[in-house]
N, C-alpha and C positions, 0 to 999 in steps of 0.2 A: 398169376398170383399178384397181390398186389390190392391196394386201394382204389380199385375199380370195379368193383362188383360190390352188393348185398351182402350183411355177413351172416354166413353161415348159422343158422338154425341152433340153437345150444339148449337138448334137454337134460333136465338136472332129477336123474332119477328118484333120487332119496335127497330130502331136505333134512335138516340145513348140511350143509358141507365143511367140514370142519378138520384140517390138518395140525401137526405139530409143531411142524418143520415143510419151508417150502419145498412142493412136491413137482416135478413136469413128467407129465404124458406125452408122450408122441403120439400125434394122432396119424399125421402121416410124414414119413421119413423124408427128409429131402438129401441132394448126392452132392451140395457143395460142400466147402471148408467146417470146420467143426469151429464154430465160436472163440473167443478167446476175450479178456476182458482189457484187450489192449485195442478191440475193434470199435469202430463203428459202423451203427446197424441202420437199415430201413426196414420198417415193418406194418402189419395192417392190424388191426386190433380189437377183439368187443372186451369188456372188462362188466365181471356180474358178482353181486353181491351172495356169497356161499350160502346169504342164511337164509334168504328168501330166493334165489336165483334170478335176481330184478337184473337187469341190463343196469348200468351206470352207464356206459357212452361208450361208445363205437367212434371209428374212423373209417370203416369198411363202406366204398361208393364215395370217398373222397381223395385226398390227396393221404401218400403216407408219411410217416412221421419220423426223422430221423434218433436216434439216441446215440449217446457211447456212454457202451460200457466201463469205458475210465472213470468216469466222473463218479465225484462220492456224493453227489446229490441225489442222484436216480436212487429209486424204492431199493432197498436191499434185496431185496426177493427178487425182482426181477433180475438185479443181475447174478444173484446165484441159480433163479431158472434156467436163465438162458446161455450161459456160458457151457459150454460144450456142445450144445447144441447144432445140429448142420443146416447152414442156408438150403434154403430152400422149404423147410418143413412145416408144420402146421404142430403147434405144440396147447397144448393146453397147461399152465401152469399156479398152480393154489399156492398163495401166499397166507400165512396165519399174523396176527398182530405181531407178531415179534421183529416181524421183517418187514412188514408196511407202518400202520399207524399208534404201534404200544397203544397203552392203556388211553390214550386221547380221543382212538378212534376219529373218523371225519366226517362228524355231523351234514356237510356241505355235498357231499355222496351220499349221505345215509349209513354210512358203515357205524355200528357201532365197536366199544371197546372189545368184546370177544370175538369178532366177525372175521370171516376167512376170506377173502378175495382171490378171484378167479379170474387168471387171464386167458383170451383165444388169441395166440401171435399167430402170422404167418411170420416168417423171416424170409426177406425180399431181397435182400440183400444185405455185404460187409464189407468191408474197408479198413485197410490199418492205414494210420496216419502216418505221415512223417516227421520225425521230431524236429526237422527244420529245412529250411530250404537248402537248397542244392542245385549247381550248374553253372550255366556260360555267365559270367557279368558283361552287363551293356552301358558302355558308356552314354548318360541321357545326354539331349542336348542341351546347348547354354540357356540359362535363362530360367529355370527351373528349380522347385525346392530343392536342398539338400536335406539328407536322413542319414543318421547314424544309428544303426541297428544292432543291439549287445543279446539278442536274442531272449533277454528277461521282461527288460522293463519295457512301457512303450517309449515308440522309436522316438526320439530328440530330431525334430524336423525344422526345417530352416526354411522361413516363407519371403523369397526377393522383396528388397522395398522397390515395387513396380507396382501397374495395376494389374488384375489377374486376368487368363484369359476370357474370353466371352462362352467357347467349346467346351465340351469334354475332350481332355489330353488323357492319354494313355503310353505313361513311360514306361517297359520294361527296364527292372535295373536287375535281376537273373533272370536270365531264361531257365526254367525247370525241364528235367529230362522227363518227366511222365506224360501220362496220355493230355490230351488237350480237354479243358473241360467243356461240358455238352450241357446246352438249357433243359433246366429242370434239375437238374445234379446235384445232388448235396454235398460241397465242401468244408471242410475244413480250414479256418483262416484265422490270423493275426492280423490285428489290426492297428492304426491310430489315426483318427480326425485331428484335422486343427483348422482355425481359420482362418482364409487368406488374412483377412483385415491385421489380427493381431499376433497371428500366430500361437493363439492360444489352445490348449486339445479339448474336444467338448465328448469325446468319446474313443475310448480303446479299450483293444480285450485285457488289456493288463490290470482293468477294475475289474473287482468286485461283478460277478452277474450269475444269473442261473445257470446254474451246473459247476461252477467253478467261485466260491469264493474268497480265495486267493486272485482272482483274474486266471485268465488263460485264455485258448483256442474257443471261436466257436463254429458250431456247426449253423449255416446257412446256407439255402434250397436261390438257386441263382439263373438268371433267366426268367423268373416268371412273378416279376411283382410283389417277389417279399422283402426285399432288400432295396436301398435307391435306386435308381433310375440307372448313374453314374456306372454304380456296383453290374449290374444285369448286361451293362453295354459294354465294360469297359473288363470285368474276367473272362466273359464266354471267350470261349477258344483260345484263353492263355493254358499254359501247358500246368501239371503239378510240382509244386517246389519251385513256382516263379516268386521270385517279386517284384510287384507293379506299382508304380506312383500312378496315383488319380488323381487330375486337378478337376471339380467337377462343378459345375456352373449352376446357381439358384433351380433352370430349370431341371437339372436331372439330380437334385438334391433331396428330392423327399419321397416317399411312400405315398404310391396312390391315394390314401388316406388324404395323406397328411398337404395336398398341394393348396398353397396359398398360408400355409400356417409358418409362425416366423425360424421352428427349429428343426435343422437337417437332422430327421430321424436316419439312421444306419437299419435297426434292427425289428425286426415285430416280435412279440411276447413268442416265448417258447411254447409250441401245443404240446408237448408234455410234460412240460411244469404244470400248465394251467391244466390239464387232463389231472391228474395226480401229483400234485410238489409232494417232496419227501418232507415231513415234520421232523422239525429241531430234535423231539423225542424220540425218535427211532434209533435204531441200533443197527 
């Protein structure tokens, strides 16, 4: 299962398809954990418009997409579909405007104001987060920023008046008791950028971003070119519930994209914010 195959064929017997209240089907059961709205999920997806049963966009034959269920950004619907839900399953779930797009509908899909949206989830996987780190502390060595971390704000970091190094340095300051993480993996992370020169921060989860704006955690896919260079080299095979200092050098500072351009990108756009953002209007 997963975002490596075709997706699945989806006939819509009777048009248009029109619920009151979001609905899910199981189409086929799966035998892992039953959801809960404290996870996070990976999933594979077609999404079709109830009133005409048009396809709006797939991820099925690509990469899958991570979500959590926490967040008060995600469509309402969805997370009242899939919450109880068991990894592993294959669900089909109709959302009605009340729970996706109110009376605004999203012209940019095609949905209009009374239109039902229908999702095909597989659920590939869950994961509960942890609300903070935990474990061994490591003393770094000399010469290196200091950080004070109050577990709210972003961290208050302290950059040597020295030059920086030329490498990627990778200081654990805890070691975390969990699994180690594996390329490709979607974690869960806090973060804060600053840089060497001024010690100023040009990026942390504590702002304002999709899914969270309050700031918070985000979820990012590690290992494989969506995150810097720095990030990909410098988490793989740290354990869960570490915390690591990164000093990370121009060349492992940017997104494939981005090499040669003057600003260390950390993140790429969320694909499903941009698949479906939840409007201001919804409920």
């Amino acid at each position: 299962m997963g975002g490596t195959f075709k997706a699945p064929k989806v006939t819509f017997k009777t048009m248009p398809v029109s619920v009151t209240a979001t609905t899910t089907r199981v189409i086929s059961p799966g035998k892992g954990a039953r959801l809960t709205t404290s996870n996070s999920i990976m999933f594979s997806y077609a999404v079709f418009n109830g009133k005409n049963g048009k396809q709006i966009s797939t991820n099925f034959g690509n990469e899958m997409v991570p979500m959590d269920l926490s967040s008060t950004e995600i469509m309402t619907g969805l997370r009242k579909g899939l919450t109880g839900q068991q990894v592993g399953s294959r669900v089909l779930v109709a959302i009605p405007p009340a729970d996706s797009y109110g009376v605004k509908g999203y012209a940019k899909a095609g949905l209009g104001p009374t239109d039902t949206i229908v999702f095909l989830i597989d659920l590939v996987s869950a994961s509960t987060p942890l609300a903070k780190v935990g474990g061994i502390a490591i003393q770094p060595v000399p010469g290196l920023p200091t950080a004070i971390v109050d577990g709210v704000k972003p961290a208050l970091i302290t950059v040597p008046k020295m030059p920086p190094p030329t490498k990627l340095v990778v200081q654990p300051l805890i070691q975390g008791q969990g699994a180690a993480v594996r390329s490709g993996q979607v974690i869960k992370v806090n973060y804060t950028g600053v840089l060497w020169k001024d010690g100023k921060t040009f990026d942390a989860s504590g702002d304002a971003h999709a899914g969270a704006p309050d700031g918070g955690p985000v979820d990012v896919q590690i290992g494989t070119g969506k995150v810097i260079a720095g990030w990909d080299k410098g988490l793989v095979g740290r354990t869960v519930g570490s915390r690591v200092l990164l000093i990370v050098p121009p060349a492992d500072g940017r997104l494939p994209a981005d090499r040669g351009q003057g600003h260390p990108g950390v993140r790429r756009r969320d694909p499903v914010r941009d698949l479906m953002p939840r409007p201001e209007a919804s409920t």
